[in-house]
C-alpha positions, 0 to 999 in steps of 0.5 A: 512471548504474546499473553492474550486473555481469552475474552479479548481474543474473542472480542477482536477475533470477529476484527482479524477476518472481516471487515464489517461495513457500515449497515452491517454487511460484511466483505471477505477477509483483506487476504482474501481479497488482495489475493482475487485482486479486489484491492490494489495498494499499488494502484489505488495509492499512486494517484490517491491525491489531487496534488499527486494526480495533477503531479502526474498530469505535469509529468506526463506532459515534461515527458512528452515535450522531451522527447519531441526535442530529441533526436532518435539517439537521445530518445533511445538513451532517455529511454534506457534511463526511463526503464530503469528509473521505472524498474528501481522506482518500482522496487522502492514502493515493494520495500516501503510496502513490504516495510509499512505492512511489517511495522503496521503487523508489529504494531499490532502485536504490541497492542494486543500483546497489553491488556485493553484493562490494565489489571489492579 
């Protein structure tokens, strides 16, 4: 069972529903603006590196090559394998998102299930 003093659920309260930017002007809610598509984890952590961006860019070229080295039966099996590399590449990033989102929750909950003084 989470014990929380009132004083400090009230300082952090004004935390848990808004972001408050630097010059004082506030955003809506992370829920809220996840759910009007305002943030994109799935987008915005994919290509968030130069490393990762020119890993890409490396990739897409690979890929390209490829396939103009095959013949149509083999580009149609190399895409079959595509399609579901991408298919199982996507679940994957879900079960890290939906992992990273609970342990970052979790901890939360142990931090604010201490007190931010400990009592003497």
């Amino acid at each position: 069972m989470l014990s929380f003093t009132k004083s400090y659920l009230d300082l952090c309260t004004s935390l848990w529903y808004s972001v408050v930017l630097r010059g004082g002007a506030r955003m809506k809610g992370t829920l809220e603006d996840l759910w009007h598509g305002n943030m994109s984890p799935q987008e915005d952590s994919r290509n968030n590196t130069p490393e990762m961006k020119q890993l890409m860019e490396y990739m897409a070229r690979h890929h390209d090559d490829l396939l103009k080295s095959m013949n149509e039966e083999q580009k149609d099996i190399f895409e079959r394998f595509d399609d579901c590399w991408s298919e199982y590449a996507s679940l994957a990033e879900e079960a890290i998102f939906v992992y990273a989102f609970r342990l970052g929750a979790q901890m939360i909950l142990d931090v604010l299930s201490k007190p931010a003084c400990p009592q003497d």
